[in-house]
C-alpha positions in Angstrom: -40.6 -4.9 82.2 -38.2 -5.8 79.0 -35.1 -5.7 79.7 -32.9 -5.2 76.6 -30.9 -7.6 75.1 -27.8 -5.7 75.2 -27.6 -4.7 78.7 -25.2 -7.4 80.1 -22.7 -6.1 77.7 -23.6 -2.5 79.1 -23.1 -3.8 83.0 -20.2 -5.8 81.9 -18.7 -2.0 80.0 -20.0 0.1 82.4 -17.9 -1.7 85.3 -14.5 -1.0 83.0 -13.0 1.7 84.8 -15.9 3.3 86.5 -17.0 3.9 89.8 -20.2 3.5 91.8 -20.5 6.5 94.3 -24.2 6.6 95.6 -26.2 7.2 92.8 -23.6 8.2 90.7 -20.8 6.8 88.2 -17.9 8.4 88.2 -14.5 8.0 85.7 -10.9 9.7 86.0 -8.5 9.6 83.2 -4.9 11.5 83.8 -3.3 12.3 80.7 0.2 14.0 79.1 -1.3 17.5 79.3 -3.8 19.6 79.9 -4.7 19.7 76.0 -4.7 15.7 75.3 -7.3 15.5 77.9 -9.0 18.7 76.4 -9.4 17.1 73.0 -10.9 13.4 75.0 -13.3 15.9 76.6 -14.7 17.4 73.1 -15.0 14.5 71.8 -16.8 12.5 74.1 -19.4 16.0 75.0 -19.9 15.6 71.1 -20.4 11.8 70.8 -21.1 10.3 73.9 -25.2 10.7 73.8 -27.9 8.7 74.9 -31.4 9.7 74.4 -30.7 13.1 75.5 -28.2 12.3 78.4 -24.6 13.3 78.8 -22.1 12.8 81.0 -20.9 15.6 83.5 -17.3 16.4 82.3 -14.8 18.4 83.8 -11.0 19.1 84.0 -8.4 20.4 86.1 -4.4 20.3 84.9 -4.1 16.9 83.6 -6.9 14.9 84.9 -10.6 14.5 83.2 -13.5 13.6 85.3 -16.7 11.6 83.9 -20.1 11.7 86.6 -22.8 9.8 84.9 -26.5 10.2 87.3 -29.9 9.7 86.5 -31.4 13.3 85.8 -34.9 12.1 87.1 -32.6 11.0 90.6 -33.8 7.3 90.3 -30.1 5.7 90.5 -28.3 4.0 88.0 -30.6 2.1 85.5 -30.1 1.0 81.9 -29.8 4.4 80.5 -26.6 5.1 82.5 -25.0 1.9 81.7 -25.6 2.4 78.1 -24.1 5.6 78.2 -21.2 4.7 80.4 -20.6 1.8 77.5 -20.8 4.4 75.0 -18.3 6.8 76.6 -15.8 3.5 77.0 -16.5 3.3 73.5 -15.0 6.6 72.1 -11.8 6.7 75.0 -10.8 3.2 73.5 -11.2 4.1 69.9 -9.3 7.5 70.9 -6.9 6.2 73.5 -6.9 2.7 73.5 -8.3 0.4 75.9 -5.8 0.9 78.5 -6.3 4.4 79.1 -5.0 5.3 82.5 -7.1 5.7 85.0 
């Protein structure tokens, strides 16, 4: 197998603020409000794709929760790491790099 170039540097983002529960990442970001973390959810369900994956999203109050899994239930590979980087990728553009967690 070929592994991609790139993927240390998706490990490496992947492990910024995410969590490894079972098969599963998972990401919480608290925010002022209930509509700052609205607006981070939009935008990340509208940019944060990869090769037809998305990230579960969900809110309650001020908190967002990220789940990234494997749809074909064959634990974190490349594919989730990549899109874990990618959804790093739009909360530091949108929020900085220290968002809180």
């Amino acid at each position: 197998m070929l592994v991609p170039r790139d993927w240390f540097g998706w490990a490496q983002a992947a492990r910024r603020g995410w969590r490894w529960e079972g098969d599963t990442l998972t990401r919480e970001l608290r925010f002022r409000d209930f509509e700052e973390g609205l607006s981070l959810l939009e935008e990340i369900g509208w940019r944060a794709e990869d090769h037809k994956r998305h990230p579960d999203l969900s809110i309650a109050g001020n908190r967002l929760r990220l789940r990234i899994a494997n749809p074909h239930r064959a634990g974190i590979t490349l594919a989730e790491l990549r899109l874990a980087a990618k959804v790093n990728a739009v909360i530091d553009e949108l929020t900085g790099p220290a968002a809180r967690a």
